[in-house]
LODREN-735387 format. One record per residue: residue in one letter; x, y, z of N, C-alpha, C, O in turn. Coordinates in steps of 0.02 Angstrom, whole numbers, padded with zeros to 5 digits, always signed. Each point is the difference from the previous one (the first is absolute). Layout:
// residues N
AXYZXYZXYZXYZ ...
END
This chain:
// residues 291
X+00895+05496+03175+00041+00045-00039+00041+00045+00046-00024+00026+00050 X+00082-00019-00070+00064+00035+00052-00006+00049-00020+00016+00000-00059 X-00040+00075+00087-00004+00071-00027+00050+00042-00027+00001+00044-00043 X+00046-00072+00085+00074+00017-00007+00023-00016-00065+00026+00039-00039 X-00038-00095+00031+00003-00010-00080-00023+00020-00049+00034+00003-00051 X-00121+00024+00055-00033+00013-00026+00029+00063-00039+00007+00015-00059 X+00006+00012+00116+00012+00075-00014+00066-00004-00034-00001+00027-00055 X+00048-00049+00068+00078-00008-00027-00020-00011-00081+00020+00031-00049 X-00077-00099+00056-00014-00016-00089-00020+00049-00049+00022+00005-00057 X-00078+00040+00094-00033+00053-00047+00059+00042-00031+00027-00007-00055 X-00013+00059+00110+00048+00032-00009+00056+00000-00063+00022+00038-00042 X-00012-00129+00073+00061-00014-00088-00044-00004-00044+00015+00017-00057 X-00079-00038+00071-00017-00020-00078-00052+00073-00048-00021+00000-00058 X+00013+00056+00116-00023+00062-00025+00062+00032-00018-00014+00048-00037 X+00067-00051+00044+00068+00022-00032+00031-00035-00057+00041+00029-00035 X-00056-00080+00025+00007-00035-00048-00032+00019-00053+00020-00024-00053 X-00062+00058+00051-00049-00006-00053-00027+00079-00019-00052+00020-00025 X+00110+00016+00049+00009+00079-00015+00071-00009-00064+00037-00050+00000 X-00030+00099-00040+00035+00003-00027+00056+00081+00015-00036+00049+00011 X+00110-00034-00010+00014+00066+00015-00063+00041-00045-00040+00038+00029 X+00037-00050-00096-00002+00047-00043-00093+00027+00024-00028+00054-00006 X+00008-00109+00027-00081+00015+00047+00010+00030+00053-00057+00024+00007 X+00082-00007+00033+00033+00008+00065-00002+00108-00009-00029+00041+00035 X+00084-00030-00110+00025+00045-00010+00089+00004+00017+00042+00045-00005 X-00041-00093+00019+00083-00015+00013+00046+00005-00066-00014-00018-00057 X+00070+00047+00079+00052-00016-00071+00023-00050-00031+00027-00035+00044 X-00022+00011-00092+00026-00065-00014+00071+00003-00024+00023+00039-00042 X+00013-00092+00079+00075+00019-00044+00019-00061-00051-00031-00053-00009 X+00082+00072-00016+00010-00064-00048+00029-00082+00013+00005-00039-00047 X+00009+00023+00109+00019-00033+00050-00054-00066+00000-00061+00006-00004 X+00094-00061+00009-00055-00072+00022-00019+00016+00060+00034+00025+00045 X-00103-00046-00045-00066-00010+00061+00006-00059+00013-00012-00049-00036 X+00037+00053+00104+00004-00087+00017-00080-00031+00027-00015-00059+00007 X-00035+00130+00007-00078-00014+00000-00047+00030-00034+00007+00058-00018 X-00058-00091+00004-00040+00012-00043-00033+00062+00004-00014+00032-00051 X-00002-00010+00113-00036+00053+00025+00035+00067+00036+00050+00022-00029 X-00068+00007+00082+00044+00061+00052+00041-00056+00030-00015-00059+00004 X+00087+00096+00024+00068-00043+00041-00060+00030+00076-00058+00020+00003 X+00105-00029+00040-00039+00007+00060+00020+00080+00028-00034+00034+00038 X+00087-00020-00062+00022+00063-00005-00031+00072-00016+00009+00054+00028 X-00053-00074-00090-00035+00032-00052-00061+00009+00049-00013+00057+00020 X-00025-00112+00001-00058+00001+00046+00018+00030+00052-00055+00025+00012 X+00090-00006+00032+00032+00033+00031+00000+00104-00008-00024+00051+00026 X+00061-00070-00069-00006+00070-00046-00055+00035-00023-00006+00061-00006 X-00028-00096-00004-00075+00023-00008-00048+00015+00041-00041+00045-00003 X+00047-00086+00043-00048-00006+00090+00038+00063+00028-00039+00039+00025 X+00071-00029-00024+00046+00069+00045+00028-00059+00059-00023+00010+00057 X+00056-00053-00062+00007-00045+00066+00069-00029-00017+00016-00014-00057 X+00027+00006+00115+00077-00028-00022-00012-00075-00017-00049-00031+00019 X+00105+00001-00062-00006-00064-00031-00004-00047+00070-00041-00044+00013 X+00094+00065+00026-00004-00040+00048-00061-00042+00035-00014-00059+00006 X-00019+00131+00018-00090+00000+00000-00048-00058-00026-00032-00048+00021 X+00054+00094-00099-00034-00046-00015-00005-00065-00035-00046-00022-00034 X+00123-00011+00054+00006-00084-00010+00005-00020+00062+00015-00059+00006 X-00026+00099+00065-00028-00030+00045-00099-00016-00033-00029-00051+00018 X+00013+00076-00039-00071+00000+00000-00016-00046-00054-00049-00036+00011 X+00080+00028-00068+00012-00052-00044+00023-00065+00023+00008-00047-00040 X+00004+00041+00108+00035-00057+00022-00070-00030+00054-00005-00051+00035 X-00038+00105-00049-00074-00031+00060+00029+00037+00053-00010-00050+00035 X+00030+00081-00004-00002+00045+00048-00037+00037+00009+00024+00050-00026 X-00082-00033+00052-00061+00061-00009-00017+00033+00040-00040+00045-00013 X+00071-00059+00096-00008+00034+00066+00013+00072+00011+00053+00026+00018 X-00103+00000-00031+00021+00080+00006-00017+00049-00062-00002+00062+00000 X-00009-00116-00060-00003+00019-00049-00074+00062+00013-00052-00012+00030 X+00077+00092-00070-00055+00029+00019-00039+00004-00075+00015-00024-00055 X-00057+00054+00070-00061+00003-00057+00016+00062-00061-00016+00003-00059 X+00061+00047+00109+00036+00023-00057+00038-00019-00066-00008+00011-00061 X+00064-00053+00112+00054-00034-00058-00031-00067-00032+00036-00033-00036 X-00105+00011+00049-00037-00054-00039-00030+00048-00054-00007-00031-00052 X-00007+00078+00048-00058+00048-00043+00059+00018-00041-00011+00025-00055 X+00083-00034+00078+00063+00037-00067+00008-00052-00022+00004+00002-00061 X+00001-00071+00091+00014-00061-00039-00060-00008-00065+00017-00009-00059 X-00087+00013+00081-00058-00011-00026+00016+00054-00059-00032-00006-00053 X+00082+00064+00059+00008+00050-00064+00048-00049-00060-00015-00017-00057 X+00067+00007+00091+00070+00004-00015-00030-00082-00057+00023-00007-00057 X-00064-00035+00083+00002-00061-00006-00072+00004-00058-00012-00049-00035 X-00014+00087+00033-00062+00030-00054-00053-00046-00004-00030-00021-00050 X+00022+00003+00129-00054-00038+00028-00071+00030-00021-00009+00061+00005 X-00033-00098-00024-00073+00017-00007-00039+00007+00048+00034+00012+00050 X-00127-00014-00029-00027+00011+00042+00001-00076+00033-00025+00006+00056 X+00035-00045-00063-00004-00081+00040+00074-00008+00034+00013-00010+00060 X+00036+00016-00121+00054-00026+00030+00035+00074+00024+00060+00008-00013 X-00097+00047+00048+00032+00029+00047-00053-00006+00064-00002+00041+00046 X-00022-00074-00049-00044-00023+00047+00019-00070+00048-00012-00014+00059 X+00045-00021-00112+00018-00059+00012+00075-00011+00033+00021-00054+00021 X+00014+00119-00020+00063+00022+00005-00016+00036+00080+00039-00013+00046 X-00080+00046-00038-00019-00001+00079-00032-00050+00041+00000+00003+00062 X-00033-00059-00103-00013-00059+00027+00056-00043+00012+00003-00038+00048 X+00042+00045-00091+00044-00032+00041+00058+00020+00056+00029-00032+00044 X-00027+00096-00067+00050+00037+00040-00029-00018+00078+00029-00035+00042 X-00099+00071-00034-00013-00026+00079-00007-00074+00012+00027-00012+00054 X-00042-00023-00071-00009-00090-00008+00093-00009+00026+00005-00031+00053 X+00040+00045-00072+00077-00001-00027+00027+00026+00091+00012-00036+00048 X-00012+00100-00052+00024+00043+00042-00067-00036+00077+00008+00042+00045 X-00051-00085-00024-00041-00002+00036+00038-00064+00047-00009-00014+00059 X+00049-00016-00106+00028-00047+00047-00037-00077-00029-00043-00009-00043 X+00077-00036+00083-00042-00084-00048-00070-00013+00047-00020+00011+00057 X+00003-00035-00107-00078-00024+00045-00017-00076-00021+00009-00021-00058 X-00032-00016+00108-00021-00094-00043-00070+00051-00019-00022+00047+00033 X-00005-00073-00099-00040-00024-00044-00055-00005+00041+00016-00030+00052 X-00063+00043-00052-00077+00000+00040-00058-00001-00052-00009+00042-00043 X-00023-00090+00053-00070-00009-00020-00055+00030+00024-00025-00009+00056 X+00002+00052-00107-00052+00054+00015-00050-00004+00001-00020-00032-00048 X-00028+00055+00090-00081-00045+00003-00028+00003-00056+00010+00052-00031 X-00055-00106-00002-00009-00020-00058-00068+00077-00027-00051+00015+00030 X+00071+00006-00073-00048+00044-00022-00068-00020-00003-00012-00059-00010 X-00045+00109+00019-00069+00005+00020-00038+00050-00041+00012+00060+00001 X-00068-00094-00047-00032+00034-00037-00060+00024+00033-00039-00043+00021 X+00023+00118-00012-00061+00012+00031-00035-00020-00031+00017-00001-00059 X-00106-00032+00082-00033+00001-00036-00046+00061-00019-00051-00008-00034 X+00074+00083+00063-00013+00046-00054+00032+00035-00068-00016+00050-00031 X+00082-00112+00018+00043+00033-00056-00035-00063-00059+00004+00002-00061 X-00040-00061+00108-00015-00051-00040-00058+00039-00036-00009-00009-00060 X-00026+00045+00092-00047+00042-00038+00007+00040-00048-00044+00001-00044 X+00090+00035+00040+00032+00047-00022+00003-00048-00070-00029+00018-00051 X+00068-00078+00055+00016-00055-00066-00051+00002-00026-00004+00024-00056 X-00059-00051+00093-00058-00022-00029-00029+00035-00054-00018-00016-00056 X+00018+00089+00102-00051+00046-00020+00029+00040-00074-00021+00050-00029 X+00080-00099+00011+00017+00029-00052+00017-00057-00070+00026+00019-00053 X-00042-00071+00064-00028-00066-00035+00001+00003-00058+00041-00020-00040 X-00100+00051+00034-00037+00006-00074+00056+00024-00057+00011-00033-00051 X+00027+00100+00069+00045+00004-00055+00077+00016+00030+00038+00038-00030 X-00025-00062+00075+00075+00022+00006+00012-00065+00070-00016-00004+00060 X+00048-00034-00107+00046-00057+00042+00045+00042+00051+00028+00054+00003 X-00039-00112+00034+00073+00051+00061+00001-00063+00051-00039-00047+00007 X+00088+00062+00021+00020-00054+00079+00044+00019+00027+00043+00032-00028 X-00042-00045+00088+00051+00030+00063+00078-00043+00001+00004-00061+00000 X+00039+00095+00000+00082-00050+00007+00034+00035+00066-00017+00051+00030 X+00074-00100-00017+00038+00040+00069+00066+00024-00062-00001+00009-00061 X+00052-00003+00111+00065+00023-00014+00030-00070-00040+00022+00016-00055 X-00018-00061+00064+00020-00056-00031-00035-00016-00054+00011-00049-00036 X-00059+00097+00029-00056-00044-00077-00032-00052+00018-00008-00038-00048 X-00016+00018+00100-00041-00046+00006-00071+00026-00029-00005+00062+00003 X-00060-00101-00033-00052+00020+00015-00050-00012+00054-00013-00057+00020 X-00020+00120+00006-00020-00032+00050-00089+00023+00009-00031-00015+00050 X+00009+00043-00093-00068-00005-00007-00003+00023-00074+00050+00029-00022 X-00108-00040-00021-00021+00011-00046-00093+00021-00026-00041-00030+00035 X+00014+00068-00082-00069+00004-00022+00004-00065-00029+00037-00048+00012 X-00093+00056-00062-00026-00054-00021+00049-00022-00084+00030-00049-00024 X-00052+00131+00000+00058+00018-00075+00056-00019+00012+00029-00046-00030 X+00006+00100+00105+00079-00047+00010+00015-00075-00015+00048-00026-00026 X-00115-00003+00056+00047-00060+00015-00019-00048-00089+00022-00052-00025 X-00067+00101+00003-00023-00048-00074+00074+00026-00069+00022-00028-00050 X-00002+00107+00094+00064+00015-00056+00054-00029+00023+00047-00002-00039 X-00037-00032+00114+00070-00018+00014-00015-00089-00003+00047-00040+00002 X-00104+00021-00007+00006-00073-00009+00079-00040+00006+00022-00038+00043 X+00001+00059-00092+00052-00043-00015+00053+00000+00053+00039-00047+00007 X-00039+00097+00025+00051+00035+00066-00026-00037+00035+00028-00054-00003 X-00088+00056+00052-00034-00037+00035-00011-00076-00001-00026-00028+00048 X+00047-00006-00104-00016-00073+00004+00076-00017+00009+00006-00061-00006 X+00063+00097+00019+00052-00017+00017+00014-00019+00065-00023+00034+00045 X+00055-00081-00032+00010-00038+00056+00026+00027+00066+00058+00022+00001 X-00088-00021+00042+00019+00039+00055-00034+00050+00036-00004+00054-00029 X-00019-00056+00078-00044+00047+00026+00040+00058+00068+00042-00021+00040 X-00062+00080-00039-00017+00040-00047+00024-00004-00083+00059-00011-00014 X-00112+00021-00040+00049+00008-00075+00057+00055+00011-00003+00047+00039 X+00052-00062-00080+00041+00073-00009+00026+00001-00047+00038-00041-00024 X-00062+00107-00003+00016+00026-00072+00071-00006-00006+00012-00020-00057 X+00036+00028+00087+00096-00029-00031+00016-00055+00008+00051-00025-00023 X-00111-00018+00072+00033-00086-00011-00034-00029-00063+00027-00048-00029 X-00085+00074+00005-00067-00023-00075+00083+00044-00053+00031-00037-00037 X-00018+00084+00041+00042+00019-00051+00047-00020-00018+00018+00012-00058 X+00028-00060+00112+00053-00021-00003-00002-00072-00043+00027-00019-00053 X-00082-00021+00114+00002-00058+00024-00043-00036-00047+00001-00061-00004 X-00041+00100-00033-00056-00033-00034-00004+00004-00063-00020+00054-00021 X+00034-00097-00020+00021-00010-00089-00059+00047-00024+00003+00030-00054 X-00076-00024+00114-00057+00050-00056+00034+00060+00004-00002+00022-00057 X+00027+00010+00086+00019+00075+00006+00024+00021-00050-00009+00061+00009 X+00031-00065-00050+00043-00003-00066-00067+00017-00058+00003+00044-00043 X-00063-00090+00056-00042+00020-00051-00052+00054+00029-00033+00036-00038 X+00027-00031+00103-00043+00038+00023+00005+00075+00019-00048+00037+00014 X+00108-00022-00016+00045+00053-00025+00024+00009-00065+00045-00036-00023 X-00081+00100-00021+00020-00011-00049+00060+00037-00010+00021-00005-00058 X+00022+00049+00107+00039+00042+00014+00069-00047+00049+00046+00037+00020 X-00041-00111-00002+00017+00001+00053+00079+00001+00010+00028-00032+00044 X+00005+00073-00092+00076+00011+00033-00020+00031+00037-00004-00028+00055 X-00024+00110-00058-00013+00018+00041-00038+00028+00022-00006+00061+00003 X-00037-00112+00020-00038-00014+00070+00056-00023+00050+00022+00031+00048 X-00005-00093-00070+00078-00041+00041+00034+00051+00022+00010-00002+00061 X+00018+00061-00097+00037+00049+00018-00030+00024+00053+00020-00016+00056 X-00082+00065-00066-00035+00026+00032-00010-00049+00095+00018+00022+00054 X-00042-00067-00065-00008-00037+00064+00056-00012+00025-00011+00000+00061 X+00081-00012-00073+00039-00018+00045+00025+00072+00018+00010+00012+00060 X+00002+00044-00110-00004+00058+00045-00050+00040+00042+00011+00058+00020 X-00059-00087-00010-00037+00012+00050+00000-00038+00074-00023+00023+00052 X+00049-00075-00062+00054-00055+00080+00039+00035-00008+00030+00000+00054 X-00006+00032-00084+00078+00013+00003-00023+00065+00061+00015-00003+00059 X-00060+00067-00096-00005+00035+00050-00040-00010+00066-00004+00029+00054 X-00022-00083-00084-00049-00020+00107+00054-00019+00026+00006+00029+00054 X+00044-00066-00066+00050-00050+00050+00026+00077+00009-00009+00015+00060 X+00040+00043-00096+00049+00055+00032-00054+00024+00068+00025+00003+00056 X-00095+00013-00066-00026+00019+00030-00001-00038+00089+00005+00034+00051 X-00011-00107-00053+00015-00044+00040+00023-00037-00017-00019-00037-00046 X+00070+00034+00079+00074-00073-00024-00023-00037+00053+00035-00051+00003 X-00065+00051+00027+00000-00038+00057-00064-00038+00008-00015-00028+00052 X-00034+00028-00123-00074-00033+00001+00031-00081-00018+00035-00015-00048 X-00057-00028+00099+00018-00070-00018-00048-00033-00033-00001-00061+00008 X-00050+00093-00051-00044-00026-00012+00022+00013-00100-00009-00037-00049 X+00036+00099+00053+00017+00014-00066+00082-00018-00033+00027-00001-00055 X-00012-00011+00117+00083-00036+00009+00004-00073-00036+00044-00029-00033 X-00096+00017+00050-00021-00095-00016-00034-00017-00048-00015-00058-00015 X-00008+00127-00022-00034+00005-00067+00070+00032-00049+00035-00037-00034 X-00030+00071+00036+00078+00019-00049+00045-00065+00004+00027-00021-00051 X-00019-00019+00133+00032-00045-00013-00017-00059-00054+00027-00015-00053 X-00072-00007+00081-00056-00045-00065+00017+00031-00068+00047-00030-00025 X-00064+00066-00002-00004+00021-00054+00091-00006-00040+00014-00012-00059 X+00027+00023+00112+00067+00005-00032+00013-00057-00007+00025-00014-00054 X-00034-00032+00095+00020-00078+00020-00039-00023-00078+00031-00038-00037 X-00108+00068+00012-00017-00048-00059-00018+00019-00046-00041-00031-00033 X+00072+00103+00011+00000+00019-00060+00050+00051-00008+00003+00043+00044 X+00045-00039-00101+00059+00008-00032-00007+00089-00015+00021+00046+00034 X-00053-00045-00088-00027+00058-00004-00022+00033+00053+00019+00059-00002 X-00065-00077+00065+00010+00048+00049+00049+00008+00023+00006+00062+00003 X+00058-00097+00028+00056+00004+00008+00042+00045-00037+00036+00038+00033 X-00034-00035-00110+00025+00056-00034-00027+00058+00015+00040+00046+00008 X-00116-00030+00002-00050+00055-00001+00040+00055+00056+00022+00057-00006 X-00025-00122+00081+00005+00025+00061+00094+00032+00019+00024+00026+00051 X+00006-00043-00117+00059+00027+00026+00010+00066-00041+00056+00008-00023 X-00087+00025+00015+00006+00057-00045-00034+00055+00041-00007+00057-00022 X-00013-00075+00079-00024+00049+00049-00041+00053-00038+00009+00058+00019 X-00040-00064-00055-00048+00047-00029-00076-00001+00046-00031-00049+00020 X+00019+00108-00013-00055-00001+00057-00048+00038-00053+00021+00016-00056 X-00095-00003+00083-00070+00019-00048-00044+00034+00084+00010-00019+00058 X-00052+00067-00080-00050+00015+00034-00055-00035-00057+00000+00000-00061 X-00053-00032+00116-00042-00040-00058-00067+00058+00029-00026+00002+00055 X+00010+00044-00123-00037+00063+00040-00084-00030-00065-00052-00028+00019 X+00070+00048-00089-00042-00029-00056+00034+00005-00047+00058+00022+00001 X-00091-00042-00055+00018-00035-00068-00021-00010-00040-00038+00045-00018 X+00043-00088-00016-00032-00046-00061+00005-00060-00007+00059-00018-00003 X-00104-00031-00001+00041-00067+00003-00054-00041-00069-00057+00012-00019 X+00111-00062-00002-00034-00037-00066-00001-00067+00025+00043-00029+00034 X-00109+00007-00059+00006-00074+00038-00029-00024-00064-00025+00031-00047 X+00034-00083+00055-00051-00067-00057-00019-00041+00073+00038-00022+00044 X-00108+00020-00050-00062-00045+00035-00021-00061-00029-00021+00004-00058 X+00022-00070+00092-00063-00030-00033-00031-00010-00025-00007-00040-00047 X-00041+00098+00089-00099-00002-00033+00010+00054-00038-00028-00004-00055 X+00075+00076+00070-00041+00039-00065+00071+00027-00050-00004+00044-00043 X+00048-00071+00054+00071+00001-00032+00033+00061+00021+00009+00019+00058 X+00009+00010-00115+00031+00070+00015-00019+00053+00054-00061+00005+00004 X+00091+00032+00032-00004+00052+00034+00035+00043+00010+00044-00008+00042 X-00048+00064-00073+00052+00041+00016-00058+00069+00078-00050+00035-00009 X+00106-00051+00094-00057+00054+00025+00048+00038+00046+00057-00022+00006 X-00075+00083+00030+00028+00060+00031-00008-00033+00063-00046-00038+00012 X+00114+00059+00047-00030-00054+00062+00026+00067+00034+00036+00040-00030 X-00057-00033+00096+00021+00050+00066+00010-00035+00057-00038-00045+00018 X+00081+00063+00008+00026-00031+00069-00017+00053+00056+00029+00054+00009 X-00095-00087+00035-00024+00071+00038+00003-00053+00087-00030-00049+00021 X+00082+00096+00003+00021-00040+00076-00047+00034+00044-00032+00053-00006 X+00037-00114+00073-00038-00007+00028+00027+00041+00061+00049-00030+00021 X-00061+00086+00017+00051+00050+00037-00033-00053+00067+00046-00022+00034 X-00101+00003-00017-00011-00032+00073+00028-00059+00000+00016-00028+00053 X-00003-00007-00133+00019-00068+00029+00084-00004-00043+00013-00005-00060 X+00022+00008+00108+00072+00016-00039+00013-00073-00025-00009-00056+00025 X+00034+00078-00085+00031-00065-00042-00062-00007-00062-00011-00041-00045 X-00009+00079+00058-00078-00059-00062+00002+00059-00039+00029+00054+00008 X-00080-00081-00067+00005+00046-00048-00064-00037-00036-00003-00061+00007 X-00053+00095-00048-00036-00004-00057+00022-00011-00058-00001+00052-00034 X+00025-00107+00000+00000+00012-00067-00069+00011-00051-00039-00047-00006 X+00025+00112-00031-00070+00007-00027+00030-00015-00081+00059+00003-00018 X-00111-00016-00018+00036-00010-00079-00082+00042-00043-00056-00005+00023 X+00069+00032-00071-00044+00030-00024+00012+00000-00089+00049-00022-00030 X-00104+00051+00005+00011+00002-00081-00061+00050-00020-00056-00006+00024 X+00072+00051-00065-00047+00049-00005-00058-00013-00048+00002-00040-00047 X-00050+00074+00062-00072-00032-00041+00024+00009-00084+00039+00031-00037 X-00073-00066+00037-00029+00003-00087+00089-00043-00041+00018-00001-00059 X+00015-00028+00123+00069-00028-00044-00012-00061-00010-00055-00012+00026 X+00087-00056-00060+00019-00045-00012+00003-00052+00082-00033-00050+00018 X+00092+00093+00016-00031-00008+00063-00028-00008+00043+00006-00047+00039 X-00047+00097-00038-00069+00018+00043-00045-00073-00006-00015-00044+00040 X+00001+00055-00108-00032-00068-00053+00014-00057+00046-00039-00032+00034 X+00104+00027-00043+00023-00058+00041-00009-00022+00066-00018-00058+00004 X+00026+00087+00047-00022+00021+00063-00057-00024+00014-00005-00050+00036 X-00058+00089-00068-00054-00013+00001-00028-00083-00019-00045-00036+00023 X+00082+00030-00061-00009-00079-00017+00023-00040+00054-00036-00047+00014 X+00090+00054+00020+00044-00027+00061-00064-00015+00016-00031-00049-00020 X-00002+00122+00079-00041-00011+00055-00064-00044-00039-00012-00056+00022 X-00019+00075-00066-00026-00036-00011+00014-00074+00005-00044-00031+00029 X+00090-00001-00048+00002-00079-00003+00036-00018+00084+00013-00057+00019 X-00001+00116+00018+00023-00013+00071-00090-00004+00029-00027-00054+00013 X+00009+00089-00010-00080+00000+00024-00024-00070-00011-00010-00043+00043 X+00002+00036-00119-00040-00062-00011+00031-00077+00036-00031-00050+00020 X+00107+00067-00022+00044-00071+00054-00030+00005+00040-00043-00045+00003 X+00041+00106+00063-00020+00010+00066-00057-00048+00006-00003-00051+00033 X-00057+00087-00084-00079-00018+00017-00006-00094-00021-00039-00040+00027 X+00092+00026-00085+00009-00072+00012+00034-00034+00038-00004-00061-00007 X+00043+00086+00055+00049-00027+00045-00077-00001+00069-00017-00051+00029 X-00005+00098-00023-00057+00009+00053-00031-00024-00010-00023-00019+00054 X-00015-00009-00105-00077-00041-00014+00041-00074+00001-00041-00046-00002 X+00118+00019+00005+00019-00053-00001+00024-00027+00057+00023-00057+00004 X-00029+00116+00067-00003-00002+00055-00059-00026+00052+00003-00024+00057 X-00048+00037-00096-00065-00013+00033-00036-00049-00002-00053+00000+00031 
END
């Protein structure tokens, strides 16, 4: 991914999608030859000459200071991700080109594997990098993500099972957006590193074989994936509606816990409990069929 571009794309397409009358701008009675702010208007608002800033609209970012990104991030009525994502690219942009480098393959301690374990019984969870791969799981995780996990390809990854895989559709009972949700979450790892060739070749994949990601990914919409809610239909115990937290890993950069939970005495909970249960009883028949 060319940063230069990157940044040139956002820019139009976070201006695009302001209106004057959102802005506080005057409107006159005159045809809009664009849908959104002229480049002028963005300008006017940032405190910055037009000139400026259709050099910076053009991918120019060298020099760019953190000031006049924090007036753009006003002017442009950026949220908490995509003004985040707007300094990810600015330095990525303004840093100069770099080839693409493959980053040493992520490493699960086996005291975070503990950490999974020791939390089994009622709260699924598993470890992912920046790309969504999975890369360790408890026992619940891997009995609630089944269907993720039997997708082709190792490491699994939750945006190639979403894209790529006709179950995703039923296993999501939400999944426009989820779809939404996941490709703006590449959207903000790639601003973060444009230069991961590992996630370069996964966005590529994904555009090359599915349509809808291709639409998803040009709308530059970015997500902090922090917690939530997510609805699934399962298998073994059908419905689920559960609360998930995204709790990162500060020693091992890139990784992250996904935990999923459901509060006692719900429909939920109920459910859950039934999971581990029929995950237990596989285990102890998978082990006595070992021996």
């Amino acid at each position: 991914m060319d940063a230069r571009t990157e940044f040139r794309d956002f820019l139009t397409s976070r201006r695009a999608g302001i209106t004057p009358e959102q802005a506080g701008l005057p409107v006159g009675g005159g045809f809009r030859r664009v849908t959104g702010l002229r480049r002028e208007e963005v300008a006017l608002l940032a405190g910055v000459s037009a000139d400026y800033y259709i050099k910076l609209e053009r991918g120019n970012a060298r020099g760019v200071s953190d000031g006049v990104l924090e007036a753009l991030a006003r002017a442009l009525r950026l949220d908490e991700a995509e003004r985040a994502h707007l300094f990810d690219l600015a330095r990525a942009a303004g840093s100069g080109a770099r080839t693409p480098a493959r980053a040493p393959k992520p490493h699960v301690r086996p005291s975070i594997q503990r950490i999974l374990d020791s939390m089994s019984t009622t709260i699924p969870a598993y470890v992912r990098d920046r790309r969504l791969d999975i890369l360790a799981t408890n026992r619940l995780g891997r009995a609630l993500l089944g269907p993720v996990l039997a997708t082709p390809g190792r490491p699994p990854n939750v945006a190639r099972f979403m894209f790529l895989d006709p179950a995703a559709t039923d296993f999501y009972r939400d999944w426009e957006r989820m779809a939404a949700g996941t490709v703006a979450i590449l959207r903000a790892e790639a601003g973060r590193d444009p230069h991961d060739r590992a996630l370069s070749d996964l966005v590529g994949e994904l555009a090359t074989r599915s349509a809808l990601f291709r639409t998803r990914w040009a709308t530059h919409d970015v997500h902090l994936h922090r917690g939530g809610v997510k609805r699934l239909n399962h298998p073994v115990v059908g419905e689920l509606t559960l609360a998930y937290d995204a709790l990162e890993l500060p020693a091992d950069t890139g990784l992250t816990i996904m935990a999923y939970s459901a509060e006692p005495g719900t429909p939920a909970r109920d459910a859950l409990d039934l999971l581990a249960s029929w995950a237990a009883t596989n285990d102890r028949e998978a082990a006595d069929h070992a021996v």
